[in-house]
Structures are given as structure tokens and as C-alpha cells.
N, C-alpha and C positions, 0 to 999 in steps of 0.2 A: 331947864324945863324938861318934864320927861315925856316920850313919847307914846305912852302907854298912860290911857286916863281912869279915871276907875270915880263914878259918879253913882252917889243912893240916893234913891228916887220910890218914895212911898211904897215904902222893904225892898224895892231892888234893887239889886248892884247890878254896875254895867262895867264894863271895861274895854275900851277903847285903844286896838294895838294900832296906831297912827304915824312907823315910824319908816323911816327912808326907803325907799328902793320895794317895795310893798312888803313890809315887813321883814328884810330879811334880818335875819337873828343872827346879829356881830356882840359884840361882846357887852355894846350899851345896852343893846336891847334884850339881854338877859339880863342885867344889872338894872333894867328899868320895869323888868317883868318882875326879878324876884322880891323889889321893892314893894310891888303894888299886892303883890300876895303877901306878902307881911301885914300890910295891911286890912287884907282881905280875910286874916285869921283874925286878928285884933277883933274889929266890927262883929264876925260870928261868934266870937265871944260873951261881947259886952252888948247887943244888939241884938233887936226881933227883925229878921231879915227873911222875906218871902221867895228870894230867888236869885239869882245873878245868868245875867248873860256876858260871852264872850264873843268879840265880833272886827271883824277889821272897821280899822276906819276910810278906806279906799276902794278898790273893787274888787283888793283882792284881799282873804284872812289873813295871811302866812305863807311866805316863798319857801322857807326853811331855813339852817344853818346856813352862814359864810362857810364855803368847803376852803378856804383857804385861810380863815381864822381854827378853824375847825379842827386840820390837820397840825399845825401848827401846836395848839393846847392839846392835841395828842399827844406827838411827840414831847412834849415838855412835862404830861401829867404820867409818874411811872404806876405800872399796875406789878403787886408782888404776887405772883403766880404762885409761888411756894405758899402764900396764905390766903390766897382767893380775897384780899381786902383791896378796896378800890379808891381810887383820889378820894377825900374828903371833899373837893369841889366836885365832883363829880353828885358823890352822894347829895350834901345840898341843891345841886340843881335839880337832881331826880324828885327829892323833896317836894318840892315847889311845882314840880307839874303833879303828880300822882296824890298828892294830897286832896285835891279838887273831888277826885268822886267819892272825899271819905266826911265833905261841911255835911253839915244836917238841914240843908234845903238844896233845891233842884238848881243842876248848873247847867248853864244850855250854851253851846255855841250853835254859832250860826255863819255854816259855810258858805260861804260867797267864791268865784275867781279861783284861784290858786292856792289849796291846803293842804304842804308839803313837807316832808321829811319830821323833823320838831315841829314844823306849825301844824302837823299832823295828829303830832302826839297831844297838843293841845287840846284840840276837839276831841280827842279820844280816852282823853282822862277827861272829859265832861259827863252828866251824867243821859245826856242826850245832845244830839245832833239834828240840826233843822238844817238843809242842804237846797241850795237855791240852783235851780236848773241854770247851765253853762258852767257849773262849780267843776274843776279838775282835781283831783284828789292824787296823794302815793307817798309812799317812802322808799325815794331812791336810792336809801345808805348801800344798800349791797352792790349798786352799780358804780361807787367809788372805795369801793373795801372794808366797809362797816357796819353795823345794826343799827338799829333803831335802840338807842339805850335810856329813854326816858317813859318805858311805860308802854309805847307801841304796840310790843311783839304780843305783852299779856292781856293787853285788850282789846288788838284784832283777833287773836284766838277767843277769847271770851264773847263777840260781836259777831262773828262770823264764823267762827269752826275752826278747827288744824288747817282741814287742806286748803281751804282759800287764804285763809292765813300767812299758811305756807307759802302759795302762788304769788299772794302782793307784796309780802316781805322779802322771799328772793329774787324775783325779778325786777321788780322793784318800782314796775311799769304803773304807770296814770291811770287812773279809770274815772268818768266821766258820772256826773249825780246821780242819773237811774239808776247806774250799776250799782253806787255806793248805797243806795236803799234796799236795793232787793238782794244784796249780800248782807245785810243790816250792818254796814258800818252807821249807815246813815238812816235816823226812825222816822222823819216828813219830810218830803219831798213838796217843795214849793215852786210858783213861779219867782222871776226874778224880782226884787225887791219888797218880796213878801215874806221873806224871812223872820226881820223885827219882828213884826206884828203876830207872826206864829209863834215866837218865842215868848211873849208877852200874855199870850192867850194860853199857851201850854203852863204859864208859872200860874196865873190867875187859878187855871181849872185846878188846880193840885192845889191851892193853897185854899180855895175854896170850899172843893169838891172830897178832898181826902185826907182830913185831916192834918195832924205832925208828918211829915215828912221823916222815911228811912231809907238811906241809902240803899241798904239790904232789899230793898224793896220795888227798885228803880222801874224793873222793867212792866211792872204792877201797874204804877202810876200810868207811862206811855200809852198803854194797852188801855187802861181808861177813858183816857184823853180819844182816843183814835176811834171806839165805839162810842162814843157820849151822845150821837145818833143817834145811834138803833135803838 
């Protein structure tokens, strides 16, 4: 049974990452992520689909990679430097996260607890982030000799600018929800347990309020949603 659930619920998808240890991502829990994205293209294919969230099932979204499974499928994956070509598992898993902000409806996660390393790049390939206050956030690849290679680096710069960019990807230090809003990794800041229900209200208003949904378009939508007010 897998521990990553994925449930359509009048147009939405939801997908529930519910697996050991809060999430950390060993080798099932990639083989159970890339499962439910296979999936997750099929439905957008053949299907009128209003939205999809992503969201832990515990309290926290995402601890990050096993650094010890991690290292391990380094060393065993070779990269041919004379051709700049890279594992072919490599590229597939890249796949499967960076695909997410290119479906044709709005993907949201929703930060909770601990959204770290790869469970970072998760939310960050979404096409918005709803970040529930006491949320810790980082990608600490560089403080064990690595980048962030799923997507990360080209959408903290895209979210946030070079130099903060720069600052959270080589140090590779936590920052705490306020911060992640007002560097815009993160676009609504909530109290705790109010996340769901922001996610749910931000797919409503878009689906309601703006039309077909375009990716190209994302940050149009948010900025809608946020004045709907005034």
C-alpha cells in the first residue's frame, strides 16, 4: 500500500504524502511519489480537473532526502562530465517534480512543520504555496556537499531574486513562515491549521473567478485572489 495518496474530489486532486519518519524521501517514497504523478498526468489528460493540493499527512510536509540513501545513489549514479549528460534516473525523477507548475490548473501546497531539502523542491515546483505559521522551511544540500537538483535553485531565484536565492541555497540555513512570505517563497501566510481551507478557497476563486487557468499566468491569478477585497 502506498504511502502517498492521491484522492479527486469534485475537480480536485489532493495528494496525501503520509509516509514514515515525516516524510523522509528513501527510495519508496520516491517510487511512491513517482507512481502517483503518473497518475496525476493521466486524470489531467482525460479529466476536467479544478485544482490539486499537496500537503503532508502529519505535521510535518517533508523532512527531505535519506542523506544516507542519498549518498549512496550518488556514488553509484556516474555523471559523464566530457558530455554534460546526466543519470537517466536522475532526469526522470527531475521529471516528476518540475512538471507540476507546467498541468493547466493551479497546484498548491500547503506548508505545514518541516519543508526540507527535496520536500522543498516540492512546494516550489507548485504553482503556489500556502505556509501555515510554525512552518520551518531550507535546503540544506550545501551543508553536506550538494545542490538542490530537482528544480530548487531555478525556482528560488524565480520567487525570490539571485541574492536571497543565493543566501538560502548556500547556506543552506531554515527560515521560519514569515520569512518565507515576505521573501515570496511563500504567497499566504496562515494561522495553524488553516491552510486546507486557504487552499481550497484559492482554487475555488481561480476556478470561478478567472477563467481557463495558465500556467504562464500564475502569479496574475495569486495577486487576484489576495485583493478580492478591495
Amino acid at each position: 500500500m502506498s504511502d502517498i495518496l492521491l484522492n479527486n474530489e469534485n475537480g480536485i486532486l489532493t495528494v496525501v504524502m503520509d509516509a514514515p519518519k515525516n516524510n523522509l524521501m528513501t527510495t519508496q517514497f520516491h517510487e511512491d511519489y513517482e507512481s502517483v504523478m503518473e497518475k496525476v498526468q493521466v486524470i489531467a489528460e482525460r479529466e476536467s480537473v479544478r485544482g490539486m493540493i499537496i500537503r503532508g499527512g502529519g505535521r510535518n510536509f517533508c523532512v527531505g532526502a535519506d542523506v544516507d540513501e542519498l549518498k549512496k545513489r550518488t556514488a553509484n549514479e556516474l555523471y559523464d562530465d566530457s558530455t554534460g549528460k546526466l543519470p537517466e534516473s536522475h532526469i526522470a525523477q527531475k521529471r516528476h517534480f518540475t512538471f507540476l507548475r507546467d498541468l493547466p490548473f493551479p497546484v498548491v501546497s500547503v506548508v505545514t512543520g518541516f519543508c526540507i531539502g527535496s520536500g522543498s523542491e516540492i512546494a516550489l515546483n507548485c504553482h503556489y504555496r500556502i505556509v501555515e505559521k510554525g512552518a520551518r522551511i531550507g535546503q540544506p544540500e550545501s551543508t553536506f556537499g550538494i545542490l538542490p537538483g530537482l528544480g530548487g535553485i531555478a525556482r528560488t531565484i524565480e520567487l525570490c531574486g539571485m541574492k536571497n536565492a543565493y543566501e538560502l541555497v548556500m547556506t543552506g540555513r531554515l527560515f521560519p513562515s514569515e520569512e518565507a512570505c515576505e521573501l515570496g517563497w511563500g504567497d499566504i501566510l496562515t494561522e495553524k491549521k488553516r491552510g486546507l481551507a486557504e487552499a481550497y478557497s484559492l482554487i475555488d476563486f481561480i476556478s470561478e473567478k478567472c477563467g481557463d487557468f495558465s500556467p504562464a499566468n500564475y502569479r496574475r491569478y495569486i495577486e487576484l485572489y489576495k485583493n478580492r477585497g478591495d
